[in-house]
C-alpha positions as CSV (number, residue, x, y, z in Angstrom):
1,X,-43.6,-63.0,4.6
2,X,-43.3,-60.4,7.7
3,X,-39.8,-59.8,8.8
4,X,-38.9,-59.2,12.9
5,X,-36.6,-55.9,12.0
6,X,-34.6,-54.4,9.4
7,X,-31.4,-56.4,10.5
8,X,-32.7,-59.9,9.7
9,X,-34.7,-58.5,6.5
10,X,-31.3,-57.9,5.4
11,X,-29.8,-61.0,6.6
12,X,-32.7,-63.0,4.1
13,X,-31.9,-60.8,1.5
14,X,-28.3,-61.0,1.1
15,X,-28.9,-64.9,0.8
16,X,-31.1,-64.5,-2.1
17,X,-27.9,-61.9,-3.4
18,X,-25.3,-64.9,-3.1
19,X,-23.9,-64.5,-6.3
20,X,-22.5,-61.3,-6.0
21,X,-20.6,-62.5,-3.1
22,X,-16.7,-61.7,-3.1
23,X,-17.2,-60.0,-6.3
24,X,-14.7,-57.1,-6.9
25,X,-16.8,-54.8,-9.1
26,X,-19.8,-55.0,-6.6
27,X,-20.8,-52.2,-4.5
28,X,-23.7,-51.7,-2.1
29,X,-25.6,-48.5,-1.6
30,X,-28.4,-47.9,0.9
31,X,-31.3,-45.5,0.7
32,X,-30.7,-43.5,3.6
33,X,-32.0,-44.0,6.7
34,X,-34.1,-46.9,6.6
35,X,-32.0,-48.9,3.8
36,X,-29.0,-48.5,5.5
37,X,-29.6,-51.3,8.4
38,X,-30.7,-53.7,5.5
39,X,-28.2,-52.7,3.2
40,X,-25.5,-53.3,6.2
41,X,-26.0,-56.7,6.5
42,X,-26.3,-57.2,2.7
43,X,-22.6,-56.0,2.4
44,X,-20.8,-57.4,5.5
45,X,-22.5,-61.0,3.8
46,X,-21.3,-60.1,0.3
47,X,-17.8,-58.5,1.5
48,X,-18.6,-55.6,-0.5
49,X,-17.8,-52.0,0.5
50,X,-21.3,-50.4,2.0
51,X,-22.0,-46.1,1.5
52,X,-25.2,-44.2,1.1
53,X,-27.2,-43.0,-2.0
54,X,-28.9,-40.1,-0.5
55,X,-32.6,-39.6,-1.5
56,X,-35.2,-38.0,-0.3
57,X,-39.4,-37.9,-1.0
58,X,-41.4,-34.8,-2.2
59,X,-44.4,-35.0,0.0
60,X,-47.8,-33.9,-0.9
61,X,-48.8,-31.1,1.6
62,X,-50.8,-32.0,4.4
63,X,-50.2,-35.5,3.2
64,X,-46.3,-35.9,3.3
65,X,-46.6,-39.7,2.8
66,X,-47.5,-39.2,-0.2
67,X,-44.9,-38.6,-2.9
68,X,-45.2,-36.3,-5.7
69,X,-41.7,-37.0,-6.8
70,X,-38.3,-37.2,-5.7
71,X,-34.6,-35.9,-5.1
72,X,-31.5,-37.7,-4.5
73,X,-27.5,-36.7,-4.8
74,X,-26.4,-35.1,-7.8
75,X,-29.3,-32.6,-8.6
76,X,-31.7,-35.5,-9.7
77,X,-35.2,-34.3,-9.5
78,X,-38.2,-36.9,-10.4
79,X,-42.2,-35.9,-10.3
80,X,-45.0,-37.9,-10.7
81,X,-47.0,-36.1,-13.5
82,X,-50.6,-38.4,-11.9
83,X,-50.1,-37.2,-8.4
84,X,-49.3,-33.5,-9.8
85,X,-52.6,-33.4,-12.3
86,X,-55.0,-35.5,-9.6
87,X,-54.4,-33.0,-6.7
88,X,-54.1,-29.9,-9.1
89,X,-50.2,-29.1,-7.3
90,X,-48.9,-26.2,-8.6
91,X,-45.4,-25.2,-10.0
92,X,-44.5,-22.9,-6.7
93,X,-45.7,-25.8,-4.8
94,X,-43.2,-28.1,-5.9
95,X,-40.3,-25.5,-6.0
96,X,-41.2,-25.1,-2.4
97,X,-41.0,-28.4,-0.8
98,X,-38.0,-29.2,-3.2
99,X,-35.8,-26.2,-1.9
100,X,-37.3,-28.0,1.6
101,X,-36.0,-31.5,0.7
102,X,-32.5,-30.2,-0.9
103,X,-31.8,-28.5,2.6
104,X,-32.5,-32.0,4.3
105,X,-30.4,-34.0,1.9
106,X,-27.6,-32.1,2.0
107,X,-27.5,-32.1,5.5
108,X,-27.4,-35.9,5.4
109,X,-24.8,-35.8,2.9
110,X,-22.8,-33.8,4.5
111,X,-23.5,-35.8,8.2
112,X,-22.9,-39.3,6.7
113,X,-20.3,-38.7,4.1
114,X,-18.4,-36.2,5.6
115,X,-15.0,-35.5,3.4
116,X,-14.5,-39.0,2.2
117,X,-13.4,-38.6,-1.2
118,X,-15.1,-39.9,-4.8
119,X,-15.0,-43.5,-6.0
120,X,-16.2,-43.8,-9.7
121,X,-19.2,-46.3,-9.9
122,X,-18.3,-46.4,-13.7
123,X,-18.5,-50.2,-14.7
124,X,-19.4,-51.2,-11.3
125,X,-22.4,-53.3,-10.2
126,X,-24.1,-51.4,-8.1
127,X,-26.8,-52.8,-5.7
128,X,-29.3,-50.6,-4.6
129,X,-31.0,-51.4,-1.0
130,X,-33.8,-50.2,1.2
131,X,-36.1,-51.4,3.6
132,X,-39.0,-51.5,1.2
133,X,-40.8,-50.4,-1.6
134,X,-44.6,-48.6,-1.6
135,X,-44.8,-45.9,-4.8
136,X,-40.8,-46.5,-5.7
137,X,-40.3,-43.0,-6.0
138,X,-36.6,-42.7,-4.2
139,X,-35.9,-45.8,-5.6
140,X,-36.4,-44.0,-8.7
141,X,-34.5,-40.6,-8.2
142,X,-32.1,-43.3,-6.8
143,X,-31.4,-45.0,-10.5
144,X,-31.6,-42.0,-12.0
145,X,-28.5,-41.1,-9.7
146,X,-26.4,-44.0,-9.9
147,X,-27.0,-44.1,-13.8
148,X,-25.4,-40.8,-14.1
149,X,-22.2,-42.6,-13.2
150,X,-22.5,-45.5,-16.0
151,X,-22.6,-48.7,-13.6
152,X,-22.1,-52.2,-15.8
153,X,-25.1,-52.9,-13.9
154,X,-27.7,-51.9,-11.5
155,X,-29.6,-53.9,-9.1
156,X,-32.4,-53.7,-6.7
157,X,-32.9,-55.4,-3.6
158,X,-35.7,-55.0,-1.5
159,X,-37.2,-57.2,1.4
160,X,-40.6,-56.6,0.5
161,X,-42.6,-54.2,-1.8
162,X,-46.1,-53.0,-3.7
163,X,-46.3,-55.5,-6.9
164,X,-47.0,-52.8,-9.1
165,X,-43.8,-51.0,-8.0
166,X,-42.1,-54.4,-9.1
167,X,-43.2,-54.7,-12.3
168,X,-42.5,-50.9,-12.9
169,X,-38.7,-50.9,-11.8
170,X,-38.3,-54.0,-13.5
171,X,-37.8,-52.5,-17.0
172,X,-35.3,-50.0,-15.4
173,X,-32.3,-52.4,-13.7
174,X,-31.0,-55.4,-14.7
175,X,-32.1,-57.3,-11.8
176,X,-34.5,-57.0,-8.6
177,X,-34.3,-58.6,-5.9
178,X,-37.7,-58.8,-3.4
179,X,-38.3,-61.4,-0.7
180,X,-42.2,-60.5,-0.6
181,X,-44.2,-58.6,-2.6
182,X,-47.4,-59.3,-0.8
183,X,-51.1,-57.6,-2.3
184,X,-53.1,-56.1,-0.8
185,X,-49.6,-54.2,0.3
186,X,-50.9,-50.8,2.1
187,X,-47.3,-49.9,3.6
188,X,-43.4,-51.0,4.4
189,X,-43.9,-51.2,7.8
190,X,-46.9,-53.5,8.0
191,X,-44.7,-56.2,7.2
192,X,-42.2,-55.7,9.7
193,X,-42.5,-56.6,13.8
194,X,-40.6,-53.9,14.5
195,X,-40.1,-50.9,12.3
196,X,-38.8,-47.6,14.3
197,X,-37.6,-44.7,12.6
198,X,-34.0,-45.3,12.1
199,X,-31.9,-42.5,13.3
200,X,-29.1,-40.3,11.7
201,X,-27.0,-42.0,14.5
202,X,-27.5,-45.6,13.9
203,X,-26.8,-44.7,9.9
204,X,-23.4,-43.3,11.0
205,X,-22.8,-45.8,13.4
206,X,-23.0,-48.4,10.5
207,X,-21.4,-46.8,7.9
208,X,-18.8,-46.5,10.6
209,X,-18.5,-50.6,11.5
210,X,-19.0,-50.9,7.6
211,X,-15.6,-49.1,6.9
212,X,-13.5,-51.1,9.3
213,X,-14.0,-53.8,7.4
214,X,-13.3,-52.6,3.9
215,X,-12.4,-49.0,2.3
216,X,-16.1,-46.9,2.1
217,X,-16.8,-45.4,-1.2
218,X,-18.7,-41.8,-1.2
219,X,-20.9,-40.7,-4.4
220,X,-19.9,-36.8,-4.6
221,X,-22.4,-37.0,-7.9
């Protein structure tokens, strides 16, 4: 299945999310920036409160698209031990584009979250959203995150995604949630019409729209 934009990707997934409509205990969190349009409409068709889990990828140098690992709010660091041993990437390395990354994320935290204060996710169900899933390694430092805080549940909704990735962050959550997970798969935006970079603007735009209809939580992990 290819999707026309981020928007009605989230408009199928939140249909396939039903259940968890007008539940009290049920928060959404997108993956900052492209989760957060899909994540959007995933809450507004819920009626669940919408915020960011801020994560970001450690890129390979010289071939930043692919990840080595991970970071995301609250000090979580992931790496992927293959990547590291394949391409021979040193300690320093790592502690470099790290310290790199940590700038970057907190710059988003502090641009899309502002002073908004904590909401415990303890004995929540949280539902973890972005615009798709190729090695899953945010989605990763992501769980890792949100687990921190002892959710009743966590669960991840995708519109599309690698198999493999699947069948890997299956163990880890108690539910996932893809609309297509297509093979060959090759990347997220091959299976979208229209798949610009979504800017720090339209993520504080909708977090914006997202609180007028409900109180936000923030994740000050």
């Amino acid at each position: 299945m290819r999707f026309k934009d981020r928007r009605f990707a989230g408009q199928v997934l939140a249909k396939e999310l039903a259940a968890y409509t007008n539940r009290p205990d049920v928060v959404v969190l997108g993956l900052p920036r492209g989760g957060v349009p899909v994540a959007f409409e995933v809450a507004k068709a819920l009626d669940a409160p919408l915020d960011v889990l801020v994560v970001r990828k450690l890129g390979v140098p010289n071939q930043e698209e692919l990840a080595m690992g991970a970071i995301a709010s609250g000090g979580v660091r992931i790496v992927n031990e293959y990547i590291i041993s394949q391409m021979k990437i040193s300690d320093e390395v790592i502690a470099r584009v790290a310290v790199q990354e940590e700038r970057e994320l907190d710059r988003r935290e502090r641009l899309y979250r502002g002073n908004r204060p904590l909401r415990d996710l303890q004995e929540r169900t949280v539902i973890l959203v972005d615009d798709g899933l190729a090695t899953g390694a945010t989605m990763w430092a992501a769980i890792m995150a949100v687990r921190k805080q002892q959710p009743a549940e966590i669960v991840i909704a995708v519109p599309v995604a690698a198999p493999e990735t699947c069948q890997e962050l299956k163990a880890e959550v108690n539910e996932i949630v893809c609309i297509s997970a297509p093979s060959p798969f090759h990347s997220v935006g091959l299976w979208y019409d229209n798949f610009p970079q979504t800017t720090d603007e339209e993520v504080c735009d909708l977090l914006a729209k997202a609180a007028k209809n409900g109180e936000p939580i923030s994740l000050g992990m």
